[in-house]
Jmol script that loads the backbone (N, CA, C; Angstrom):
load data "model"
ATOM      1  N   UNK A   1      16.948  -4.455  19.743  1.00  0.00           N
ATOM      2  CA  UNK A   1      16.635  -4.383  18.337  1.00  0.00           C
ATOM      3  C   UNK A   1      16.019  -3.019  18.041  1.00  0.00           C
ATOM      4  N   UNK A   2      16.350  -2.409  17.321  1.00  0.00           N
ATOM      5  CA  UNK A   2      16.436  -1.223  16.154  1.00  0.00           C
ATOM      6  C   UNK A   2      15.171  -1.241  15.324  1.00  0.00           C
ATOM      7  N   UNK A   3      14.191  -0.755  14.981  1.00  0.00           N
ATOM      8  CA  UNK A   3      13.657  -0.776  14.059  1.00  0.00           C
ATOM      9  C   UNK A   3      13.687   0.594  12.983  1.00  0.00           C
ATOM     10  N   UNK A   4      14.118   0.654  11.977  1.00  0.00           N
ATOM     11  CA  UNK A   4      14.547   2.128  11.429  1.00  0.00           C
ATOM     12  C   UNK A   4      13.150   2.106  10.117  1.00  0.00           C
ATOM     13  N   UNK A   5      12.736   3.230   9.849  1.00  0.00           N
ATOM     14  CA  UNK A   5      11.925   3.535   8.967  1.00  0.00           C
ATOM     15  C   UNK A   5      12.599   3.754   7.354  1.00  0.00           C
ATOM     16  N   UNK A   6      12.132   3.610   6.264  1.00  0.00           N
ATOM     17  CA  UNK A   6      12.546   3.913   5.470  1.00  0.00           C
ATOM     18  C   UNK A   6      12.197   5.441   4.717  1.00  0.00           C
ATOM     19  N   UNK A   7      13.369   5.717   4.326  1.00  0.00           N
ATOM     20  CA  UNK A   7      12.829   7.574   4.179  1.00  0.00           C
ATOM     21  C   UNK A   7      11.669   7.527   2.812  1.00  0.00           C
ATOM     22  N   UNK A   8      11.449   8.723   2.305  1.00  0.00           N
ATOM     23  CA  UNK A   8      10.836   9.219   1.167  1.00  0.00           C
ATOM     24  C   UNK A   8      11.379   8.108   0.098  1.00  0.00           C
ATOM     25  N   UNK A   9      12.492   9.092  -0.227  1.00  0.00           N
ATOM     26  CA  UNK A   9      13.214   8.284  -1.168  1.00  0.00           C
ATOM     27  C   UNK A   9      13.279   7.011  -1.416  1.00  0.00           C
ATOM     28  N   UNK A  10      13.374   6.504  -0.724  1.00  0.00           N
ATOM     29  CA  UNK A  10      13.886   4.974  -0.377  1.00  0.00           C
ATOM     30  C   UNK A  10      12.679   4.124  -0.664  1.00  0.00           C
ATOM     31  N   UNK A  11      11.266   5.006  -0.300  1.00  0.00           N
ATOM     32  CA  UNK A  11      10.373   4.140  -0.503  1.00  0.00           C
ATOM     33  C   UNK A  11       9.489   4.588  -2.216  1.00  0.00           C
ATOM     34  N   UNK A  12       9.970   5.415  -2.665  1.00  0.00           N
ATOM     35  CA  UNK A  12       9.677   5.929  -4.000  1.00  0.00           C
ATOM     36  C   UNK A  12      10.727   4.783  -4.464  1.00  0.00           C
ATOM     37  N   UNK A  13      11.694   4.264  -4.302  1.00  0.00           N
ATOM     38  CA  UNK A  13      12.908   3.937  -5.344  1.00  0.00           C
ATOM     39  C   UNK A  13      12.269   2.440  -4.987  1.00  0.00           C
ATOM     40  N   UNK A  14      11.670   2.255  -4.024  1.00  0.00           N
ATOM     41  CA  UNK A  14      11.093   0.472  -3.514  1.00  0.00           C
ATOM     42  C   UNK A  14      10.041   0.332  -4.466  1.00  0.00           C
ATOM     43  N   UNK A  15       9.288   1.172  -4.393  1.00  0.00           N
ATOM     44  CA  UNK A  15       8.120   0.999  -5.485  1.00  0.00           C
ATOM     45  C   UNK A  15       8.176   1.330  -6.907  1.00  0.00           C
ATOM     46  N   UNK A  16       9.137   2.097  -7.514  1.00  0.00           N
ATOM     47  CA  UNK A  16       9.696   2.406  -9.060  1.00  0.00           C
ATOM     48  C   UNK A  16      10.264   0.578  -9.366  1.00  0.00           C
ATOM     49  N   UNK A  17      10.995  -0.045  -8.471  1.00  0.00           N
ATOM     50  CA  UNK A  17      11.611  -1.300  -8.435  1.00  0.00           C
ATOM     51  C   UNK A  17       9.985  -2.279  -8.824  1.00  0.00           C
ATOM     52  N   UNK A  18       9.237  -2.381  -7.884  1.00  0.00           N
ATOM     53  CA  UNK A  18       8.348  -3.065  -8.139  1.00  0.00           C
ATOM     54  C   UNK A  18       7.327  -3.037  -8.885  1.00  0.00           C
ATOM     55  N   UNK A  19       7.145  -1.580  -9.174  1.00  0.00           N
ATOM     56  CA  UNK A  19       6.510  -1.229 -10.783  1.00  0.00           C
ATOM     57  C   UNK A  19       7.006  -2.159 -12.152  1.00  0.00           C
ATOM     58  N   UNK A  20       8.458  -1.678 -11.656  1.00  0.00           N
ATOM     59  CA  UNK A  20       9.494  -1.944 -13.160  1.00  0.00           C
ATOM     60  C   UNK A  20       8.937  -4.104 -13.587  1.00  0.00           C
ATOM     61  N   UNK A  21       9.428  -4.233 -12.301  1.00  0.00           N
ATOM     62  CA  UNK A  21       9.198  -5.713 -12.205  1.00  0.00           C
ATOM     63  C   UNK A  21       7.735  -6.105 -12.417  1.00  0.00           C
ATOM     64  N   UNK A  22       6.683  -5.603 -11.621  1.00  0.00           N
ATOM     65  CA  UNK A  22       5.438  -6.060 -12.698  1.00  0.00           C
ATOM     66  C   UNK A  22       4.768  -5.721 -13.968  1.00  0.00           C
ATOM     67  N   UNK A  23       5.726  -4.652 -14.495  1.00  0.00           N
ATOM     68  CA  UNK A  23       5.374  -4.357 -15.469  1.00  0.00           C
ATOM     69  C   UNK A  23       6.132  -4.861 -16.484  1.00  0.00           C
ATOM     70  N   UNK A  24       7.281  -5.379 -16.791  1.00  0.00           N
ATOM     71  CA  UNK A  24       8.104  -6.374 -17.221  1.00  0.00           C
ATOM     72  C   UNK A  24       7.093  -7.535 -17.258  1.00  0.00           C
ATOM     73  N   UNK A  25       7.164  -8.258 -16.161  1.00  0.00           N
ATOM     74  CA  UNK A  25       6.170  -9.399 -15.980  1.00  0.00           C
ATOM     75  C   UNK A  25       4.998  -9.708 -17.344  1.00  0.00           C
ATOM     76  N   UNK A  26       3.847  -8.528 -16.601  1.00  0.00           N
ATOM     77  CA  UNK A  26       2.778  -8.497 -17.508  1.00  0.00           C
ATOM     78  C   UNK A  26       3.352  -8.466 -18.805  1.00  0.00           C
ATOM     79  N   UNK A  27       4.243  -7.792 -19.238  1.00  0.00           N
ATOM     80  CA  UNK A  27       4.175  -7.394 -21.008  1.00  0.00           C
ATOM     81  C   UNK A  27       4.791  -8.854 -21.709  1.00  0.00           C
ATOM     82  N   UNK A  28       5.606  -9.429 -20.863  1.00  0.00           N
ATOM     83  CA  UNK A  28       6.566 -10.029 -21.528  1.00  0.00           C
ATOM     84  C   UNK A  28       5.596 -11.864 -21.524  1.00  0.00           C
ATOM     85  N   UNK A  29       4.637 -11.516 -20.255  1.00  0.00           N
ATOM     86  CA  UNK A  29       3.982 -12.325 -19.802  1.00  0.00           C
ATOM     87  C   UNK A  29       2.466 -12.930 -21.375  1.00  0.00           C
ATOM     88  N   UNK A  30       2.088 -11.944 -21.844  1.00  0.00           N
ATOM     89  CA  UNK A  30       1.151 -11.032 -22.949  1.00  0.00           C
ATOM     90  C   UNK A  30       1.711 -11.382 -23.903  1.00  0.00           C
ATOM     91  N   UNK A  31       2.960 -11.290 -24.266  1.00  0.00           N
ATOM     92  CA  UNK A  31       3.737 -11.465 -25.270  1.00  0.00           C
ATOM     93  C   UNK A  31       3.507 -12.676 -25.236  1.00  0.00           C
ATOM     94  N   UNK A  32       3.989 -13.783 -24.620  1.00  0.00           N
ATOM     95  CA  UNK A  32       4.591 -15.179 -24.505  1.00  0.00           C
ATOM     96  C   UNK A  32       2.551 -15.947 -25.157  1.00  0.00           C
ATOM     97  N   UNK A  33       1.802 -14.905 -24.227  1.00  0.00           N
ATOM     98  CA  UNK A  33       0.387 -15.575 -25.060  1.00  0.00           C
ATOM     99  C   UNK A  33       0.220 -15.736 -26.122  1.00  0.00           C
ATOM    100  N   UNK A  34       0.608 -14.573 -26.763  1.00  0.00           N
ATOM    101  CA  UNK A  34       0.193 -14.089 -28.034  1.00  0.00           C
ATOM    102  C   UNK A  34       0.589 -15.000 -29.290  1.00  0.00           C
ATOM    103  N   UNK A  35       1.904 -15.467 -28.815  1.00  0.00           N
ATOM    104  CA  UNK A  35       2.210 -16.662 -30.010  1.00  0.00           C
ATOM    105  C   UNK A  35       2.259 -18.327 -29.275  1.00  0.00           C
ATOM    106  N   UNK A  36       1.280 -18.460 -28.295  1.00  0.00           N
ATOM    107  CA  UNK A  36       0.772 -19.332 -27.862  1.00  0.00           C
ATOM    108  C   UNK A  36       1.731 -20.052 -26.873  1.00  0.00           C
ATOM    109  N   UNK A  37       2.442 -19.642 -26.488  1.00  0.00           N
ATOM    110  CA  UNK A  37       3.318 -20.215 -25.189  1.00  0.00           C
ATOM    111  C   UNK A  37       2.724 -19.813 -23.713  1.00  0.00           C
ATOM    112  N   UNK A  38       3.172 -20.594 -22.700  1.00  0.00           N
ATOM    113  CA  UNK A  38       2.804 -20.437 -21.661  1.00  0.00           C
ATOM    114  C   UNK A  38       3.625 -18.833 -20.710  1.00  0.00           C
ATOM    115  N   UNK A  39       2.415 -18.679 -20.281  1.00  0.00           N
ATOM    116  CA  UNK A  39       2.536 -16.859 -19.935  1.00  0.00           C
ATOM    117  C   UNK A  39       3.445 -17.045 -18.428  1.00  0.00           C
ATOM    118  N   UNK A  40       3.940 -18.050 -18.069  1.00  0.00           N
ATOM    119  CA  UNK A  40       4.548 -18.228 -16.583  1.00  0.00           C
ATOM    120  C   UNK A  40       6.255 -17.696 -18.002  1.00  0.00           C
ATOM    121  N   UNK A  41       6.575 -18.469 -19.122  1.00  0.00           N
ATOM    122  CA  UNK A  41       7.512 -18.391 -19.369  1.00  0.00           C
ATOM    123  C   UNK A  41       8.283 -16.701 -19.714  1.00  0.00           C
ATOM    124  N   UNK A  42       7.344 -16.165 -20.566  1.00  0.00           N
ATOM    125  CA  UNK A  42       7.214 -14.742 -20.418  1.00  0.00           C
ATOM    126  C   UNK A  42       7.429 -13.871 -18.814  1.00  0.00           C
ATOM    127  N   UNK A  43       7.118 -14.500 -17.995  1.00  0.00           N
ATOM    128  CA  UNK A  43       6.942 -13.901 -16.729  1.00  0.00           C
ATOM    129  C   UNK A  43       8.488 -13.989 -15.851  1.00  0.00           C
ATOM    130  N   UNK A  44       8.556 -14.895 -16.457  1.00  0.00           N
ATOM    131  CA  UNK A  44      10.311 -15.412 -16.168  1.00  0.00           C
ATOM    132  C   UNK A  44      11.479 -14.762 -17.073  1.00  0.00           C
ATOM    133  N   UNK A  45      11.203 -14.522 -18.534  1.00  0.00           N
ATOM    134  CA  UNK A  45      11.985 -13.899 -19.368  1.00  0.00           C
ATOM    135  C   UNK A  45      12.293 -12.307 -19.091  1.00  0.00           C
ATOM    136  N   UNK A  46      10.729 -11.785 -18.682  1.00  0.00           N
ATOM    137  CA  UNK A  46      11.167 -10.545 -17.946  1.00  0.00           C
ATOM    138  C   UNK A  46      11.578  -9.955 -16.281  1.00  0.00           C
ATOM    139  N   UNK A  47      12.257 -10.962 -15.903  1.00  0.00           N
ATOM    140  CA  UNK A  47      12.890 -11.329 -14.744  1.00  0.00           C
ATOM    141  C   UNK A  47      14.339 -11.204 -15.017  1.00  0.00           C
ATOM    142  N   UNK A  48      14.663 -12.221 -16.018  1.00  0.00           N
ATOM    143  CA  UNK A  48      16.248 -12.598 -16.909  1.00  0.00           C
ATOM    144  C   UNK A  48      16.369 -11.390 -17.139  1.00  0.00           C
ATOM    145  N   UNK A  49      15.988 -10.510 -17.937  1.00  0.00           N
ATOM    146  CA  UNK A  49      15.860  -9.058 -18.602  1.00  0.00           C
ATOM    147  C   UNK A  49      16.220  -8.309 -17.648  1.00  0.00           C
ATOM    148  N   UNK A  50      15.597  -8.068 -16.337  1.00  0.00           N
ATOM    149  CA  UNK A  50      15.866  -7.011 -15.566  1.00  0.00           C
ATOM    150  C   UNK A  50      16.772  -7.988 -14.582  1.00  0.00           C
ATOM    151  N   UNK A  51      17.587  -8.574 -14.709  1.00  0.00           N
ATOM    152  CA  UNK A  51      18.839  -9.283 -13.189  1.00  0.00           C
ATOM    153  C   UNK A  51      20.022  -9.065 -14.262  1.00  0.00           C
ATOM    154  N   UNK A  52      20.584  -9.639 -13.544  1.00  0.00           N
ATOM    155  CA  UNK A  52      21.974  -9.607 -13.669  1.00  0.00           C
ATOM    156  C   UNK A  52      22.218 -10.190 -14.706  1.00  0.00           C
ATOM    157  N   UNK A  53      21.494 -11.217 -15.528  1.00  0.00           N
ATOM    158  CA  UNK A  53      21.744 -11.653 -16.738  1.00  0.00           C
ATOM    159  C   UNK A  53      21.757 -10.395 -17.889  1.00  0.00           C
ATOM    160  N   UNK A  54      21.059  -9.726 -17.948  1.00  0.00           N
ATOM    161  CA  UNK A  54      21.169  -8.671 -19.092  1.00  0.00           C
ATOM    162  C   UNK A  54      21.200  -7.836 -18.776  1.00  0.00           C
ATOM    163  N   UNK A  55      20.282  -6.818 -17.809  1.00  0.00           N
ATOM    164  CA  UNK A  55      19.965  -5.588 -17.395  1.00  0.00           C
ATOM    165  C   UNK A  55      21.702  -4.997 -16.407  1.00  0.00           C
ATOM    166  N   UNK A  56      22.376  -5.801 -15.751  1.00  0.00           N
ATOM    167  CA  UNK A  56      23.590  -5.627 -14.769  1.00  0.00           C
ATOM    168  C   UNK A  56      24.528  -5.507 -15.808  1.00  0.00           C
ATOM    169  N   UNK A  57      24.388  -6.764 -17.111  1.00  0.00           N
ATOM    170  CA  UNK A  57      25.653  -6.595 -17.576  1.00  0.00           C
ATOM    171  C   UNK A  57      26.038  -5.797 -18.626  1.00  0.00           C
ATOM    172  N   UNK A  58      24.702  -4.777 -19.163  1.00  0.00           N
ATOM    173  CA  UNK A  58      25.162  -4.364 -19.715  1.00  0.00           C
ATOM    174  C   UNK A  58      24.740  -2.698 -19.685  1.00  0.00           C
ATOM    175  N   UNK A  59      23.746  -2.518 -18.550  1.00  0.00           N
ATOM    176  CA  UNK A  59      23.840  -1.341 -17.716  1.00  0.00           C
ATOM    177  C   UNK A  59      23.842  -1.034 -16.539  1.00  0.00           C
ATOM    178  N   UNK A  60      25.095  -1.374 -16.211  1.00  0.00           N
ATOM    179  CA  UNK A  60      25.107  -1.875 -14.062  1.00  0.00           C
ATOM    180  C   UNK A  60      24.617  -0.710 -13.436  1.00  0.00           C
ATOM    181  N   UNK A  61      25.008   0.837 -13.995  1.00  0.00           N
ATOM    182  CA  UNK A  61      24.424   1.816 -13.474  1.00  0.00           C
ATOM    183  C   UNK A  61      22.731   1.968 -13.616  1.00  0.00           C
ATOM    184  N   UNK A  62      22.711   1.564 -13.942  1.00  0.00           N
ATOM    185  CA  UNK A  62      20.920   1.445 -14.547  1.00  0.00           C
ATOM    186  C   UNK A  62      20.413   0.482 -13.446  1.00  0.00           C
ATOM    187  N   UNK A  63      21.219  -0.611 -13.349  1.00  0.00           N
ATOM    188  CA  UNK A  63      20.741  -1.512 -12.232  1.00  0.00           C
ATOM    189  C   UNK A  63      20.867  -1.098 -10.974  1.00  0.00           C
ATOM    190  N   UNK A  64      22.600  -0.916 -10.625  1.00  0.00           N
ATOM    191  CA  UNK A  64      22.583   0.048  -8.993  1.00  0.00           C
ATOM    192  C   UNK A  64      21.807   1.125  -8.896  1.00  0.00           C
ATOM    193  N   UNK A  65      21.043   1.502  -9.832  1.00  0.00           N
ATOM    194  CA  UNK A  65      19.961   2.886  -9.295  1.00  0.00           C
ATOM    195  C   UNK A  65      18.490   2.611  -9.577  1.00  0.00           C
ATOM    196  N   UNK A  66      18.495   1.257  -9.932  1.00  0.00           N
ATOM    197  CA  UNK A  66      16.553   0.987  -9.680  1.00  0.00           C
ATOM    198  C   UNK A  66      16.987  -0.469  -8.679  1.00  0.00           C
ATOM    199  N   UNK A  67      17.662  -1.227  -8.472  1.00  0.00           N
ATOM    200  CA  UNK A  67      17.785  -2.454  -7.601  1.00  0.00           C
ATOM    201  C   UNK A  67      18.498  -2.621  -6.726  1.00  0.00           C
ATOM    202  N   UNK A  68      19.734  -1.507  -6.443  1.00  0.00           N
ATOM    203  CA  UNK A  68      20.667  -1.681  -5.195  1.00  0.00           C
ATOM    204  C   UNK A  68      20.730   0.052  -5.231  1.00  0.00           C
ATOM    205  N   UNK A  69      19.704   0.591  -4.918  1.00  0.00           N
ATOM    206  CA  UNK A  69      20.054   2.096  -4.882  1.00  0.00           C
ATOM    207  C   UNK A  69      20.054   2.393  -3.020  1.00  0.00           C
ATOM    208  N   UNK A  70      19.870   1.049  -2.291  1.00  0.00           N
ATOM    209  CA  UNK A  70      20.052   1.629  -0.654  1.00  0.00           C
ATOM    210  C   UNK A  70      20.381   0.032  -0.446  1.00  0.00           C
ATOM    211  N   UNK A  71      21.011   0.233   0.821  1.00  0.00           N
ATOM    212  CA  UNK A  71      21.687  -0.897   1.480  1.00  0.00           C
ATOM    213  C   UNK A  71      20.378  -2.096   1.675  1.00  0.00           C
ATOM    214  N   UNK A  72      19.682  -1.706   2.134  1.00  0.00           N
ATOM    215  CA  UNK A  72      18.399  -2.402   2.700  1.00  0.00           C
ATOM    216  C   UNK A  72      16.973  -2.981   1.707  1.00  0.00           C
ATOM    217  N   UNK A  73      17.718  -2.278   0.120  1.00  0.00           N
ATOM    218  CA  UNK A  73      16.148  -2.521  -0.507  1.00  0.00           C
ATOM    219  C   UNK A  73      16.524  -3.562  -0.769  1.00  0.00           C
ATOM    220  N   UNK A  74      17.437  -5.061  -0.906  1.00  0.00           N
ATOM    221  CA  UNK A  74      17.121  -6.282  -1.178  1.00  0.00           C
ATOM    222  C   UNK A  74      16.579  -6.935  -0.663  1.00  0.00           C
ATOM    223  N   UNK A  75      16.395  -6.456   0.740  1.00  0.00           N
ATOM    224  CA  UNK A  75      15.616  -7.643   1.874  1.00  0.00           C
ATOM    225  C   UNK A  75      14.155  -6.792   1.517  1.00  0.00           C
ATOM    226  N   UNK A  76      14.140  -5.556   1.656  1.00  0.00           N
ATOM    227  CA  UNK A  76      12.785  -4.780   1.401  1.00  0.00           C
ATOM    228  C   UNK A  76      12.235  -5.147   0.435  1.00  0.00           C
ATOM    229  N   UNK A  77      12.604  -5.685  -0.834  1.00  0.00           N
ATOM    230  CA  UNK A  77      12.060  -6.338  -1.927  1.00  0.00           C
ATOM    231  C   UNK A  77      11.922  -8.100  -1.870  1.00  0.00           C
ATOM    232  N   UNK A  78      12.560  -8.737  -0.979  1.00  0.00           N
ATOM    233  CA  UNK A  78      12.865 -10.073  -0.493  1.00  0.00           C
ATOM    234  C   UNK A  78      10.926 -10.405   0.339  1.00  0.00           C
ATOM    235  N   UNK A  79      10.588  -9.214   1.236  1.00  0.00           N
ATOM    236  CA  UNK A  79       9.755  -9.024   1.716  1.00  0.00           C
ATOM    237  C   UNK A  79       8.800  -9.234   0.861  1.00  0.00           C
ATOM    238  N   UNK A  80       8.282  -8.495  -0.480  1.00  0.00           N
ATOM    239  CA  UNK A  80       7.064  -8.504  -1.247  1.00  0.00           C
ATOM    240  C   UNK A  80       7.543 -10.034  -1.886  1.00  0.00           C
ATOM    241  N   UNK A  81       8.499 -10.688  -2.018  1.00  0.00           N
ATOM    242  CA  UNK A  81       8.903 -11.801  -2.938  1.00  0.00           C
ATOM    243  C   UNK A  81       7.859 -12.975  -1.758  1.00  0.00           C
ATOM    244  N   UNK A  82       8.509 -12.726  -0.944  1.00  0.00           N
ATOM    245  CA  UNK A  82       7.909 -14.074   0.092  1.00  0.00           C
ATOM    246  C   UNK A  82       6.744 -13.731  -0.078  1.00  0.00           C
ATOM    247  N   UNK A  83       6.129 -12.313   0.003  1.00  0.00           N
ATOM    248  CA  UNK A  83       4.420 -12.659  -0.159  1.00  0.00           C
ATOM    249  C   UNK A  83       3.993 -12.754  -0.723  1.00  0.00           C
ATOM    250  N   UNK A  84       4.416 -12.620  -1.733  1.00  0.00           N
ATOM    251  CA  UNK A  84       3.553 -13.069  -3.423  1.00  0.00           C
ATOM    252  C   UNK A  84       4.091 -14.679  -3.091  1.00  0.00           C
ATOM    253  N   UNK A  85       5.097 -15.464  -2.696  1.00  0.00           N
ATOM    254  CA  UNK A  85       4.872 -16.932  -3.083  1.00  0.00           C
ATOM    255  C   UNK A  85       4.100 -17.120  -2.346  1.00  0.00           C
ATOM    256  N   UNK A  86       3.945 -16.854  -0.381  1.00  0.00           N
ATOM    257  CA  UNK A  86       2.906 -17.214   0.029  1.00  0.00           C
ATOM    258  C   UNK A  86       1.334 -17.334  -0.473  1.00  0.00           C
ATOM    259  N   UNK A  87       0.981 -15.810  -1.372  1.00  0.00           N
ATOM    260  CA  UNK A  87      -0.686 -15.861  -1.336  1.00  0.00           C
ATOM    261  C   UNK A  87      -0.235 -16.851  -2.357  1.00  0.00           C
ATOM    262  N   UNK A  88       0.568 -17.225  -3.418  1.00  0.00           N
ATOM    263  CA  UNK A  88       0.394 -18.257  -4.206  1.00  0.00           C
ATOM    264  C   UNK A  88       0.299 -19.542  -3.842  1.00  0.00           C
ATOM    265  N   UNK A  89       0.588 -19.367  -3.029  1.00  0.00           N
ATOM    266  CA  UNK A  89       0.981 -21.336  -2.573  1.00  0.00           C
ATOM    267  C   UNK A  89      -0.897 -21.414  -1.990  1.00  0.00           C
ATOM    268  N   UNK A  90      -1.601 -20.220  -1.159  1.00  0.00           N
ATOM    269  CA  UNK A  90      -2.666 -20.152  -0.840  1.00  0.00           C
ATOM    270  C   UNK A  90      -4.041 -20.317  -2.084  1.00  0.00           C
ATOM    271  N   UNK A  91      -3.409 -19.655  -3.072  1.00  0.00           N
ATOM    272  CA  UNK A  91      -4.564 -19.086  -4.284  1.00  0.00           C
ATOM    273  C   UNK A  91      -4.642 -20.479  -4.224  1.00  0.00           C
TER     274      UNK A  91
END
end "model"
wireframe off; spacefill off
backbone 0.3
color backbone group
């Protein structure tokens, strides 16, 4: 077994990805308060927004260059996914 590092790039474009996504989150999350709905639903709407439901279909280049811009960042982002459910299942 191989273990390969991820370059510069790769890890600037991992974290622009996970910016994008908690910052989506929060706003949309804020929003969903504001006219009294539950902030998990907001948190989910800006999820829909940035996948393949809206953000792929109607700017795929926009998507292949913040979410599939290297072979490896889906599992590299798969990684922070499992640990955010873990500390949640913990909180």
């Amino acid at each position: 077994m191989t273990l390969k590092t991820l370059s510069e790039n790769e890890i600037i474009i991992t974290l622009v990805a996970l910016a994008l996504l908690l910052f989506m989150a929060f706003c949309f999350g804020t929003l969903m308060e504001k006219i009294k709905a539950p902030r998990v639903v907001g948190e989910i709407t800006g999820g829909i927004l940035l996948g393949a439901t809206c953000l792929y279909h109607f700017f795929p280049e926009v998507m292949g260059g913040i979410f599939m811009a290297y072979e490896q960042e889906g599992k590299v982002l798969n990684v922070f996914y499992q640990m955010g459910y873990f500390l949640w299942d913990i909180w």
